[in-house]
PAPA-793715 format. One record per residue (C-alpha): x, y, z. Coordinates in nm, 2 decimals, always signed. Each point is the difference from the previous one (the first is absolute). Example, Ala and Ser with C-alpha at 12.3 -4.5 7.8 and 13.67 -1.06 7.14 Angstrom:
BEGIN
<atom u="+1.23" v="-0.45" w="+0.78"/>
<atom u="+0.14" v="+0.34" w="-0.07"/>
REM end
This chain:
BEGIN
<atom u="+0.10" v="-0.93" w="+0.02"/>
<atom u="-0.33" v="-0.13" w="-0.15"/>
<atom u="+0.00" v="-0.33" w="-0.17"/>
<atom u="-0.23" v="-0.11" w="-0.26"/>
<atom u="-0.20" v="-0.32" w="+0.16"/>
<atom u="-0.09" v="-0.33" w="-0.19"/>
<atom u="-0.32" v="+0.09" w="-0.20"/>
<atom u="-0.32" v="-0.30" w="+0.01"/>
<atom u="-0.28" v="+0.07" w="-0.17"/>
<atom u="-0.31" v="+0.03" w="+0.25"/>
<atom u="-0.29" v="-0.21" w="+0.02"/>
<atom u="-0.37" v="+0.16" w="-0.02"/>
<atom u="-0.20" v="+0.03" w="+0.33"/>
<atom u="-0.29" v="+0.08" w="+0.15"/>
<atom u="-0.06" v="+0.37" w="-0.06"/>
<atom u="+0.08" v="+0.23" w="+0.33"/>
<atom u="-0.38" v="+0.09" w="+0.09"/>
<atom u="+0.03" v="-0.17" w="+0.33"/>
<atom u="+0.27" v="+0.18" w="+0.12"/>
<atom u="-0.09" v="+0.37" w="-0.15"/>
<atom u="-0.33" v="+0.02" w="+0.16"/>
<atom u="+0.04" v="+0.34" w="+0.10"/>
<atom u="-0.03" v="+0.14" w="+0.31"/>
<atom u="-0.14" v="+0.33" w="+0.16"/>
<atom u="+0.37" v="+0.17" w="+0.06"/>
<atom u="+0.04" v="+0.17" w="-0.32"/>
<atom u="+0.36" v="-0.20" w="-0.07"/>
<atom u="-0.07" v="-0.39" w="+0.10"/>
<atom u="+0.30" v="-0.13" w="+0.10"/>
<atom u="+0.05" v="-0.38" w="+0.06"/>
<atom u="+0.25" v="-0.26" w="+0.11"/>
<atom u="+0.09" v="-0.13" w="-0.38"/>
<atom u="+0.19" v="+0.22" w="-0.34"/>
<atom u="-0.35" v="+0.23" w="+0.01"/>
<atom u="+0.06" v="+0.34" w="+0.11"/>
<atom u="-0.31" v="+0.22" w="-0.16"/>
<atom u="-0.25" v="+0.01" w="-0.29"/>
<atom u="-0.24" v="+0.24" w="-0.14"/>
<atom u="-0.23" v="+0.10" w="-0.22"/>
<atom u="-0.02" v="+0.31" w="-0.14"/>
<atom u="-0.24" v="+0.20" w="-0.17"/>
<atom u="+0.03" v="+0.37" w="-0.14"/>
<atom u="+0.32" v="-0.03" w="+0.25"/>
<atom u="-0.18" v="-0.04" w="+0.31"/>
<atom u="+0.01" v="-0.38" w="+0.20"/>
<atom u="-0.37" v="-0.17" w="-0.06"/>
<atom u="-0.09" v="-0.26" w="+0.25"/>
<atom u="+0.00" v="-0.34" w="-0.17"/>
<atom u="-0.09" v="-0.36" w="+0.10"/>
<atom u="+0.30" v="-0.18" w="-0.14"/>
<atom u="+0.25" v="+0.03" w="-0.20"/>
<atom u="-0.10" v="-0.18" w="-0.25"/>
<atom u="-0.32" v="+0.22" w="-0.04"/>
<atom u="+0.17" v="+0.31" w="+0.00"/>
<atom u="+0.24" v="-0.20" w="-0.24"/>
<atom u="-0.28" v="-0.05" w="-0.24"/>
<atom u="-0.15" v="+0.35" w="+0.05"/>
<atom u="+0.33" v="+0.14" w="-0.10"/>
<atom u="+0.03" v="-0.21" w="-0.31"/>
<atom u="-0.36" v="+0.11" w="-0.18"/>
<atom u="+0.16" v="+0.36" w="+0.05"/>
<atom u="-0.09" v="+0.11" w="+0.35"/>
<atom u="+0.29" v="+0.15" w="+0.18"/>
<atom u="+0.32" v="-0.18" w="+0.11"/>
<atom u="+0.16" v="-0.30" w="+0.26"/>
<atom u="+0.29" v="+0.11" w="+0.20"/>
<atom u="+0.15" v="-0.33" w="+0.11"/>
<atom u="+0.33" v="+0.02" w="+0.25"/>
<atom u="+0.19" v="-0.33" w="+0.07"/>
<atom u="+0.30" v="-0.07" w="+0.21"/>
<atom u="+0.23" v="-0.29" w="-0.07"/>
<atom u="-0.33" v="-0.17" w="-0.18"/>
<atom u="-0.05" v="-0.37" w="+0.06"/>
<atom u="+0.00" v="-0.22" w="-0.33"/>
<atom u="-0.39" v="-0.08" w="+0.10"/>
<atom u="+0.02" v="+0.39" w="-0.02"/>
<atom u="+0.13" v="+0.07" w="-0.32"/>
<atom u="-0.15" v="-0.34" w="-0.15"/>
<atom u="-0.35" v="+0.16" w="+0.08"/>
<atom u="+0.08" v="+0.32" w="-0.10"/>
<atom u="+0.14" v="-0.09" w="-0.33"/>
<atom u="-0.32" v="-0.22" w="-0.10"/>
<atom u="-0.21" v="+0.25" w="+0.14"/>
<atom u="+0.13" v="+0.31" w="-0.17"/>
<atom u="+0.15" v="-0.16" w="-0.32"/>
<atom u="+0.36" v="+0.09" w="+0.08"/>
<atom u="+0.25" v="-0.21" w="-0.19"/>
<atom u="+0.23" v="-0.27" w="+0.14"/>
<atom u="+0.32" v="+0.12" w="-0.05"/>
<atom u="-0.08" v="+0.33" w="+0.20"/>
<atom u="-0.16" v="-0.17" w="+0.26"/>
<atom u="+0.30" v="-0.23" w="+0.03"/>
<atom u="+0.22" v="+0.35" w="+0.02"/>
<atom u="-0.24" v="+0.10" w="+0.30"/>
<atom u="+0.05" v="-0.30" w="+0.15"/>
<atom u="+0.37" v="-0.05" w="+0.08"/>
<atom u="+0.07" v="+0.37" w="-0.09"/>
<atom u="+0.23" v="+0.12" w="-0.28"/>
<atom u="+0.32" v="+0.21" w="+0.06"/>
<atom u="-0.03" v="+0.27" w="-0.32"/>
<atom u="-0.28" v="+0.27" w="-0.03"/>
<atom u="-0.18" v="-0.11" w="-0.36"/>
<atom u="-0.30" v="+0.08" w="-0.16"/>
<atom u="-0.19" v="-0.28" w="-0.19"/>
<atom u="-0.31" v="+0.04" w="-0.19"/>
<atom u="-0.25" v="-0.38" w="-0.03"/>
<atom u="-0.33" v="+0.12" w="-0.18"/>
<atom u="-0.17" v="+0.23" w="+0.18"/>
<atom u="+0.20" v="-0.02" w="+0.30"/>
<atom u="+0.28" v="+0.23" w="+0.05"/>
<atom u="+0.28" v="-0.16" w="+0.32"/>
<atom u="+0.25" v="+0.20" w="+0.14"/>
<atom u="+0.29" v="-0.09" w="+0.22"/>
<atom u="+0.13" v="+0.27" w="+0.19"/>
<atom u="+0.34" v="-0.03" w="+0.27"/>
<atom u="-0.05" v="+0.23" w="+0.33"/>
<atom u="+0.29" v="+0.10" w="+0.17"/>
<atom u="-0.01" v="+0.07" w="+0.37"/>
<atom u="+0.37" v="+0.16" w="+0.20"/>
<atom u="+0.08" v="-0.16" w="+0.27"/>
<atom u="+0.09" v="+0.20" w="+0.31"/>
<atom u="+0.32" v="-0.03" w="+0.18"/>
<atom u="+0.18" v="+0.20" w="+0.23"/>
<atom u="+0.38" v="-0.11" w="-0.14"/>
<atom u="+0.05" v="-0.12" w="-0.36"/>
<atom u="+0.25" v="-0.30" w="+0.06"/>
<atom u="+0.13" v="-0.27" w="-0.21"/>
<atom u="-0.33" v="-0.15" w="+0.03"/>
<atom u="-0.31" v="+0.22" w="+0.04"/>
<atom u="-0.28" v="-0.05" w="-0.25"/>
<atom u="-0.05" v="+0.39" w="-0.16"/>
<atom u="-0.31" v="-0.16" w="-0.20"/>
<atom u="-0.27" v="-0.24" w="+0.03"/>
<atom u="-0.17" v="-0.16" w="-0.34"/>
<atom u="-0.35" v="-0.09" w="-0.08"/>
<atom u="-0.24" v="+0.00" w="-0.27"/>
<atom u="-0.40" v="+0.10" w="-0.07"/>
<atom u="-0.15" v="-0.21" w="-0.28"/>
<atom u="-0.33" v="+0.17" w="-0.23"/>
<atom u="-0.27" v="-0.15" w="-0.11"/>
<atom u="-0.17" v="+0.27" w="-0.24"/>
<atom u="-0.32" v="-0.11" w="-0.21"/>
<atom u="-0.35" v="+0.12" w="-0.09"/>
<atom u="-0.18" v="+0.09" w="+0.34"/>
<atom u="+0.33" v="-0.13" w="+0.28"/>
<atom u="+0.32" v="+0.03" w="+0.09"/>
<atom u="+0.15" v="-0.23" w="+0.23"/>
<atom u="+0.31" v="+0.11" w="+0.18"/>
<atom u="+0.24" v="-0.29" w="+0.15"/>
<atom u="+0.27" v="+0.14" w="+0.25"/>
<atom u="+0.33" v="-0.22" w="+0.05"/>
<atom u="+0.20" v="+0.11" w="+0.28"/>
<atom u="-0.05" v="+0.19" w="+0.37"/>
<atom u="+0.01" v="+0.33" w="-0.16"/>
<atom u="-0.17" v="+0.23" w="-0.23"/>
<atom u="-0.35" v="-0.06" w="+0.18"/>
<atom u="-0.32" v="+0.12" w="-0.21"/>
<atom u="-0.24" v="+0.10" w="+0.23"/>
<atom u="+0.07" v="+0.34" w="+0.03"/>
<atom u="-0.01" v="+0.04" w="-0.36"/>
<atom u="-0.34" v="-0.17" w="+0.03"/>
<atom u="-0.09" v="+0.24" w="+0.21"/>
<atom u="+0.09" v="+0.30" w="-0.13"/>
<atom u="-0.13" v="-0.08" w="-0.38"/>
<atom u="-0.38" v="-0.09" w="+0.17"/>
<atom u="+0.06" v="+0.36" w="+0.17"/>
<atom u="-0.03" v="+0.15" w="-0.34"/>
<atom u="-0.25" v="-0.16" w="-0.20"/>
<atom u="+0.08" v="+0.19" w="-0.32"/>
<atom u="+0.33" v="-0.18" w="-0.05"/>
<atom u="-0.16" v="-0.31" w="+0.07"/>
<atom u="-0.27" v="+0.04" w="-0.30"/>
<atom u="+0.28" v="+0.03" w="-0.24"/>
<atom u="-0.01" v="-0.46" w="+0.03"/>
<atom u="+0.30" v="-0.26" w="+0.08"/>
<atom u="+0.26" v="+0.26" w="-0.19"/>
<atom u="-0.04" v="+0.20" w="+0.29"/>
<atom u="+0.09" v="-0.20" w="+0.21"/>
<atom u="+0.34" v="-0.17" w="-0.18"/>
<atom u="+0.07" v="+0.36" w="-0.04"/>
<atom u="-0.04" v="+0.10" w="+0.39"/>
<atom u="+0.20" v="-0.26" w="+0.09"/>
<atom u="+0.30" v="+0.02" w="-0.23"/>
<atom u="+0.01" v="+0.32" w="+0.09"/>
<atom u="+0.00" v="-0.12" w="+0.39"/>
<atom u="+0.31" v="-0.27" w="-0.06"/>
<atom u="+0.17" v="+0.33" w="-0.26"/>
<atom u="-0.02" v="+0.23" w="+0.31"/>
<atom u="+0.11" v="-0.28" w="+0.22"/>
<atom u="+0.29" v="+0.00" w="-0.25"/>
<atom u="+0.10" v="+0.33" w="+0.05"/>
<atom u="-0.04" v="-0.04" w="+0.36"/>
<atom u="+0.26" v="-0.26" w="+0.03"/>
<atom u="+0.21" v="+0.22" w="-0.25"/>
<atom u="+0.04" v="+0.29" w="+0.27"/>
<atom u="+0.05" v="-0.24" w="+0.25"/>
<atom u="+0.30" v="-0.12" w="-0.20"/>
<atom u="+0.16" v="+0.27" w="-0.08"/>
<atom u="+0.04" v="+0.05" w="+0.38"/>
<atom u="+0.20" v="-0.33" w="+0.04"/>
<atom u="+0.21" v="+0.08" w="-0.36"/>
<atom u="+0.09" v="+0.38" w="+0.20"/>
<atom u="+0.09" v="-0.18" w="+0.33"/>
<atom u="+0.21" v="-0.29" w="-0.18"/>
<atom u="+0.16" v="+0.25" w="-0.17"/>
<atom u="+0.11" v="+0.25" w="+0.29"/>
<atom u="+0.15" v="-0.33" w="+0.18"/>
<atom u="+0.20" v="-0.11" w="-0.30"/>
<atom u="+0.14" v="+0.33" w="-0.03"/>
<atom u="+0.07" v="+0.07" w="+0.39"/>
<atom u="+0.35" v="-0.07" w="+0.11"/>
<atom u="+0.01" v="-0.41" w="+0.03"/>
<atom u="-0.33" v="-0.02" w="-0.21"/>
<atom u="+0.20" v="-0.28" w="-0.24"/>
<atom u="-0.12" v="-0.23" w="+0.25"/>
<atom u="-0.35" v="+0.10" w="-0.11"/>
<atom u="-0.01" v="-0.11" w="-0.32"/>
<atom u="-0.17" v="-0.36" w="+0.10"/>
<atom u="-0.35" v="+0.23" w="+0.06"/>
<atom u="+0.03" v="+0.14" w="-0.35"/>
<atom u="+0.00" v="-0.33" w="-0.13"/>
<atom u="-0.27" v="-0.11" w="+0.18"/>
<atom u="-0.20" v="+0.32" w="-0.07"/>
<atom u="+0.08" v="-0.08" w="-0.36"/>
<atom u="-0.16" v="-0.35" w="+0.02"/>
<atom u="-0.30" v="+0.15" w="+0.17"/>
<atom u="-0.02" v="+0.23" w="-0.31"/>
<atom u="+0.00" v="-0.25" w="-0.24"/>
<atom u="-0.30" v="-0.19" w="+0.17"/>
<atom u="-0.16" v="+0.34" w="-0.01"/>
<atom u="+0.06" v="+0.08" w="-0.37"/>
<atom u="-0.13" v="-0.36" w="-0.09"/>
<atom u="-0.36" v="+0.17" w="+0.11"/>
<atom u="+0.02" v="+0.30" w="-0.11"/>
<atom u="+0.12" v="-0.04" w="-0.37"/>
<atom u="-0.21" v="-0.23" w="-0.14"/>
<atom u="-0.34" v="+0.20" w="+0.11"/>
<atom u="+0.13" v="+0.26" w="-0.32"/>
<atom u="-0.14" v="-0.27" w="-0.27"/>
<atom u="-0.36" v="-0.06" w="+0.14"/>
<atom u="-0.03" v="+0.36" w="+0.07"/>
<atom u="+0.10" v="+0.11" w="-0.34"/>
<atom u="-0.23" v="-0.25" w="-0.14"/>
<atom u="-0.34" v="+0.10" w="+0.24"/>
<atom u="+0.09" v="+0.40" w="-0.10"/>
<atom u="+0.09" v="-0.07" w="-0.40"/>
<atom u="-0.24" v="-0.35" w="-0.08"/>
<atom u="-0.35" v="-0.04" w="-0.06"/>
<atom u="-0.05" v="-0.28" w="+0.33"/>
<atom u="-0.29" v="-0.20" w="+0.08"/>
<atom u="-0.20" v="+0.28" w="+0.29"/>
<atom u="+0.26" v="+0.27" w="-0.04"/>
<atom u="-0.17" v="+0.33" w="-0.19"/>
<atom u="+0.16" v="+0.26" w="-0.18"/>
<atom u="-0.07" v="+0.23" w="+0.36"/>
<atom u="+0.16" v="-0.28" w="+0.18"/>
<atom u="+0.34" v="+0.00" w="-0.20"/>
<atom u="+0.07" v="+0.38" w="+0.04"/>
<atom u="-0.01" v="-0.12" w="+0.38"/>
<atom u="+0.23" v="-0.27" w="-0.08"/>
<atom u="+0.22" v="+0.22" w="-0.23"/>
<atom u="+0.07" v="+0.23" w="+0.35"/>
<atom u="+0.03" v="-0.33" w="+0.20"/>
<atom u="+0.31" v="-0.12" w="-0.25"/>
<atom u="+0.21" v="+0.36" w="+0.06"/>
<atom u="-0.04" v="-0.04" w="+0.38"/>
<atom u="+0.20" v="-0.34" w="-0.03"/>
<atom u="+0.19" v="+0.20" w="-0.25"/>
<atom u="+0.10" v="+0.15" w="+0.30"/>
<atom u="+0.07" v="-0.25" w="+0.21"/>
<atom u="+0.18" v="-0.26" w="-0.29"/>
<atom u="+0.25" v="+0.33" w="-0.05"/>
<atom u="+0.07" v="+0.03" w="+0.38"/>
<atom u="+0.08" v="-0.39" w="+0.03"/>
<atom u="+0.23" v="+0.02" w="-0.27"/>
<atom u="+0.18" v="+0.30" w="+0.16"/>
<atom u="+0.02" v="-0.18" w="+0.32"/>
<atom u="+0.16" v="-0.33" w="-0.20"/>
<atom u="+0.26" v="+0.26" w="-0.14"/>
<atom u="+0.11" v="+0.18" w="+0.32"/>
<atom u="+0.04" v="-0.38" w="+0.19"/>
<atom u="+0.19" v="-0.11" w="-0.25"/>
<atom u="+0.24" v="+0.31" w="-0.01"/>
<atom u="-0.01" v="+0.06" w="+0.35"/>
<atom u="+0.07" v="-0.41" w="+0.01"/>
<atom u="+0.31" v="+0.05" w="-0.21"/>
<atom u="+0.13" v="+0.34" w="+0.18"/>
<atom u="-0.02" v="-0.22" w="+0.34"/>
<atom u="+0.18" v="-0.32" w="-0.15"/>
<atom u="+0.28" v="+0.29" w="-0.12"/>
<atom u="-0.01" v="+0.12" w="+0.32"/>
<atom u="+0.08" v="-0.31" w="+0.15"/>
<atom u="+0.29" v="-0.07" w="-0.27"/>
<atom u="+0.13" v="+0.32" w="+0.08"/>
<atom u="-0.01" v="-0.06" w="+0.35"/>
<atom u="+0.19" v="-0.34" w="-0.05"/>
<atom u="+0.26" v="+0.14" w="-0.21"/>
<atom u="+0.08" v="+0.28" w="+0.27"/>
<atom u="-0.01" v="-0.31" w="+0.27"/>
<atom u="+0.21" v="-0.13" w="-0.20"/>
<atom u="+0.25" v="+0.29" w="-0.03"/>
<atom u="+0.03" v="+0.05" w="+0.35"/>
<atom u="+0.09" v="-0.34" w="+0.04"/>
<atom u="+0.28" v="-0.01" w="-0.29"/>
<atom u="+0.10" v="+0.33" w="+0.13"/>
<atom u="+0.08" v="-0.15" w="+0.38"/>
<atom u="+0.17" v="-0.31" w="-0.10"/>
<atom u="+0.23" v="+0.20" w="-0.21"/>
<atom u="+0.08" v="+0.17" w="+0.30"/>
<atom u="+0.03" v="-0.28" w="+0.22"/>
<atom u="+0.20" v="-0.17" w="-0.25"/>
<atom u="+0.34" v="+0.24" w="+0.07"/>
<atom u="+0.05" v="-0.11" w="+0.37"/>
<atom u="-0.12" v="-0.36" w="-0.13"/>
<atom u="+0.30" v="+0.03" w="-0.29"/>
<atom u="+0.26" v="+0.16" w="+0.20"/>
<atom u="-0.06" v="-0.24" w="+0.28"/>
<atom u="+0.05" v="-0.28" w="-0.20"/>
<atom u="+0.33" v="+0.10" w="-0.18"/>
<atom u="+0.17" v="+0.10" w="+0.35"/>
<atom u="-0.12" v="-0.32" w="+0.14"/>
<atom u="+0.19" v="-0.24" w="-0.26"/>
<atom u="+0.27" v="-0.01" w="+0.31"/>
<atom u="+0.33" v="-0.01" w="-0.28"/>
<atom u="+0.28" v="+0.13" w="+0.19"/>
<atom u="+0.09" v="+0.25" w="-0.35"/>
<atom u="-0.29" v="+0.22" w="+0.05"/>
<atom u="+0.03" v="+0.36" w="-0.06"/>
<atom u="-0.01" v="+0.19" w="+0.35"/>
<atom u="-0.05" v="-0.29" w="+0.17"/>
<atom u="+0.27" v="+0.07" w="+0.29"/>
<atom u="-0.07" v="+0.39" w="-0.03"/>
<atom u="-0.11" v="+0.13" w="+0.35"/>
<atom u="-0.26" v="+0.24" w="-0.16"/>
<atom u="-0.12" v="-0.25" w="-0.26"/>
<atom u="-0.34" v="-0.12" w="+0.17"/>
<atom u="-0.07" v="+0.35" w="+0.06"/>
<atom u="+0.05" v="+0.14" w="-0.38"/>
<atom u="-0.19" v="-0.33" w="-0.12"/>
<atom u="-0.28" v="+0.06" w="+0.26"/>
<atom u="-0.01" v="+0.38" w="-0.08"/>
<atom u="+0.02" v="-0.10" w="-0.37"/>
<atom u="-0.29" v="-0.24" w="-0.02"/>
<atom u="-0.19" v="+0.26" w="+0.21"/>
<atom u="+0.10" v="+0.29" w="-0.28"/>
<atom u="-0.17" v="-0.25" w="-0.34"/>
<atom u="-0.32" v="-0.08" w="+0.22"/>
<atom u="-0.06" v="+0.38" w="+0.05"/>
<atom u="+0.09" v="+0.06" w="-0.34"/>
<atom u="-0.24" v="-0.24" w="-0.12"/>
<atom u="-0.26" v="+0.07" w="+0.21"/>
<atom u="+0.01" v="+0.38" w="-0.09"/>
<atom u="+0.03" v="-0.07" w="-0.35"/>
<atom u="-0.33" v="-0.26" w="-0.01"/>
<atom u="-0.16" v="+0.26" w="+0.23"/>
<atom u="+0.06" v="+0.31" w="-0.27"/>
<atom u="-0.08" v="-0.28" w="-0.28"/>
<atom u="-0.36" v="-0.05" w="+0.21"/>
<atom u="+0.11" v="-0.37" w="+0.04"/>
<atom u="-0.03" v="+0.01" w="+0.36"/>
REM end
């Protein structure tokens, strides 16, 4: 489970200029938290000789940055924040990451904190298999950038790069466009992980219910655990949605709210189907702990039932074998025969009795 680290306030720092020189591959990658930046104009990339020329062409109202970080430095984000403006205590949540999707609004600036979810693959779900791994993508959105920071080895962005520049008209609608494009990525992602789900709740399910399946019921509870990580995501994404398709927000239009409006049913969807799942874990948790009670009781039948049975030779056994010389039958010739045929006659009655009673 994610853990909320200490928080430090970071220092300021050189800007980034030396290390976002670009490059002539159209996404410079590089050793450090700097995966890819662009400028955009009209929604198509414009060569640019820094970033902080393209930063200031952006801010007297020509086109847009697109800056993607991955686990950012504190040099980073300490020249980023001076650079752009962005306020401390977001910069401090991009830092050391935060473990709730919010939306906070700081002037102009609109930040975003959004959780990804990623399944895990596994060929057996055991006591101990991880169903879901955890992350989260931080948003920068202002006047002319967005800057995107990615904690975690999933949810990658360069596709999504890729496929906005492939359409230029989505790209002209500004930043909006792209917080929308990529909450809609980490909703789908959402539903993705929902599907796969289900397929683990189904299979839990069919072993709990198979013929020894109470010995199953340590998966559901670890399935349920995995669940709870996963609604921690997913749930608190409804807020920030709500307010990006209902609030007037720094860079987000009236067009891009109806966008945002659609975006908010889709995790609808997928808040709905991670409630159902909670509620058939927990019942199919309970009908596998009475299971096992059930199963215990009957064990413990079966056992009640054959030590009431062995019990008759035991008691007869001991009477006879109290050696007074006064004992009924004692010195008959036939007695160890009627006792033996006597003792035999209760232990079939019993047993054929707790047989027809389904004790045995």
């Amino acid at each position: 489970m994610t853990t909320t680290p200490q928080r430090r306030h970071l220092p300021h720092l050189p800007a980034l200029n030396r290390r976002l020189e670009p490059t002539s591959r159209p996404h410079p990658q590089s050793a450090d938290s700097v995966v890819a930046w662009a400028w955009y104009v009209d929604g198509v990339r414009r060569p640019v000789a820094s970033l902080s020329l393209a930063a200031r062409q952006a801010q007297a109202g020509e086109g847009f940055v697109w800056l993607g970080l991955k686990d950012p430095l504190d040099a980073d984000l300490a020249a980023l924040a001076k650079q752009f403006d962005l306020h401390p205590l977001a910069v401090d949540d991009a830092a050391y990451g935060h473990t709730r999707s919010k939306l906070e609004v700081f002037g102009d600036t609109l930040f975003m904190v959004i959780s990804t979810v990623a399944y895990v693959d596994h060929e057996e779900l055991t006591e101990s298999s991880e169903v879901v791994a955890t992350g989260q993508v931080m948003v920068f959105l202002g006047e002319g950038f967005v800057i995107t920071v990615r904690r975690g080895e999933h949810a990658q962005l360069s596709a999504l790069r890729r496929a906005l520049e492939a359409d230029p008209r989505r790209l002209s609608r500004g930043p909006s466009e792209v917080l929308y494009a990529l909450a809609d990525k980490i909703i789908d992602d959402y539903l993705a992980v929902v599907h796969e789900f289900e397929t683990d709740v189904d299979e839990v399910e069919t072993r709990v219910f198979s013929r020894g399946g109470q010995h199953e019921v340590d998966r559901v509870y670890q399935l349920k655990r995995e669940l709870i990580e996963f609604k921690r995501s997913v749930l608190p994404l409804g807020g920030p949605l709500l307010r990006l398709a209902t609030r007037e927000l720094p860079g987000i239009g009236e067009e891009s709210r109806a966008y945002f409006r659609e975006l908010a049913d889709h995790h609808t969807e997928a808040k709905e189907a991670v409630a159902s799942f909670d509620e058939v874990l927990t019942s199919i948790l309970q009908a596998g702990l009475a299971r096992a009670s059930v199963a215990d009781n009957e064990d413990m039948r079966k056992i009640s039932a054959w030590v009431a049975i062995v019990a008759v030779p035991t008691m007869v056994a001991g009477v006879y074998g109290m050696n007074f010389d006064n004992m009924p039958e004692l010195h008959w010739q036939y007695g160890y025969f009627l006792i033996l045929g006597l003792i035999g006659l209760i232990m079939v009655s019993l047993y054929l009795g707790f047989k027809r009673n389904r004790w045995l």
